[in-house]
C-alpha positions in Angstrom: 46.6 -20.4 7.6 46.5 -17.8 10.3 47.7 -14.4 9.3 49.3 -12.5 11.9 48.8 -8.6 12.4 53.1 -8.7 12.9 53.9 -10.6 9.8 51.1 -8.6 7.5 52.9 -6.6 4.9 52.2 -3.1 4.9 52.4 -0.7 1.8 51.3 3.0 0.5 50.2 3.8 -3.2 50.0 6.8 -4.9 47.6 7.9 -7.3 46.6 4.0 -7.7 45.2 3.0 -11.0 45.1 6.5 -11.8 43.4 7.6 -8.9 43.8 10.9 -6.2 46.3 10.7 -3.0 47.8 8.0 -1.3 46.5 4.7 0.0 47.6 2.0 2.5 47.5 -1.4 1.8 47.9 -4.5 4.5 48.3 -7.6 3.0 46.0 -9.6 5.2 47.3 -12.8 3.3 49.6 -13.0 0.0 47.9 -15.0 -2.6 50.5 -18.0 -2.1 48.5 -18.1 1.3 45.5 -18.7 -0.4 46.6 -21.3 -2.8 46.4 -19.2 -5.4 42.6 -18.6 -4.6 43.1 -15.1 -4.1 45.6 -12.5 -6.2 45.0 -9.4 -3.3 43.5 -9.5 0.4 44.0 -6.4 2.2 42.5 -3.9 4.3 42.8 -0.3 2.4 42.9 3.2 4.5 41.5 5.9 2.0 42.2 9.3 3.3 39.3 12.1 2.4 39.8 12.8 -1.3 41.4 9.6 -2.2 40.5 7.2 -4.8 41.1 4.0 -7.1 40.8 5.0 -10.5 38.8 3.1 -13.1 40.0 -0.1 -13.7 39.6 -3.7 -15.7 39.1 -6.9 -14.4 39.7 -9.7 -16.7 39.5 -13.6 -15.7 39.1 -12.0 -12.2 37.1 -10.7 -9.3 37.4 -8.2 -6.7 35.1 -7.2 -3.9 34.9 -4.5 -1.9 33.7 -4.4 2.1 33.1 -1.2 3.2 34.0 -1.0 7.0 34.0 2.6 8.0 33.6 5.8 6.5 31.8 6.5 2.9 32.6 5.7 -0.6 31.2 6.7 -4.2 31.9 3.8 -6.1 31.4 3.5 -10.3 30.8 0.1 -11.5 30.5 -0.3 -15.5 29.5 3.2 -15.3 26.7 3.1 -12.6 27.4 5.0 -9.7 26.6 4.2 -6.0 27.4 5.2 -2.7 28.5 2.7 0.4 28.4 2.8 4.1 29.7 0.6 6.6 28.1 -3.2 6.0 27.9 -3.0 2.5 30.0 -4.7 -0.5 30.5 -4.3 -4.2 31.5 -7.2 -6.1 32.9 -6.8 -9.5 33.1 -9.9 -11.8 35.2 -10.9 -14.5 35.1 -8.4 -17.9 33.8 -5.6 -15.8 35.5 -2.5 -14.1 35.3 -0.6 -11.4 36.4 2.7 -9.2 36.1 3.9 -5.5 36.9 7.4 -4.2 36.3 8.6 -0.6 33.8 10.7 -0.5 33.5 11.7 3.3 35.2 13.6 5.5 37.0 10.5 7.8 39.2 7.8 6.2 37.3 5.0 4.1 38.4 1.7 5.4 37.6 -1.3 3.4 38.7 -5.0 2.5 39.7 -5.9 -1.0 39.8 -9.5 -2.2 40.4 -10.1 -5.5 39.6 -13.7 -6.3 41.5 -15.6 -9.4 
């Protein structure tokens, strides 16, 4: 499966999960791509000030790989900070938030894994 930059489907949240401004999505793949492997793979633009609010994830996974900018990210109530390079992966039963807390947009991947 080869997923094309012209066929990737494009979106904008806002306030997602409960979360600050608007975000854009672009579906790298759609999970039928993946065989089902994979509910969400996209690349996320955060502006300053945006976030994902606090969420659940139950029998699923989601990681997060942080490609430019900085992020303050909550995991079962632990908070860290990311830079460029790092991930956070957050298994089944737990939950999670991101918010962008530079001054440039946060640009990450999201997989969340079935």
């Amino acid at each position: 499966m080869v997923g094309h930059a012209a066929n990737q489907r494009q979106e904008v949240r806002t306030a997602m999960r409960g979360g600050n401004g608007s975000i854009t999505l672009t579906h790298l793949l759609e999970g039928s791509d993946t065989f089902g492997k994979s509910r969400m793979m996209a690349k996320l633009v955060m502006p300053a000030g945006s976030s994902i609010g606090e969420h659940p994830h139950v029998e699923e996974a989601e990681a997060y790989i942080i490609l430019a900018g900085e992020a303050t990210v909550t995991e079962n109530g632990v908070v860290s900070k990311l830079g460029p390079g790092e991930v956070m992966f957050t298994g089944n039963g737990d939950s999670h938030s991101i918010e962008n807390c530079g001054s440039e947009d946060l640009v990450l991947y999201a997989i969340i894994f079935n």
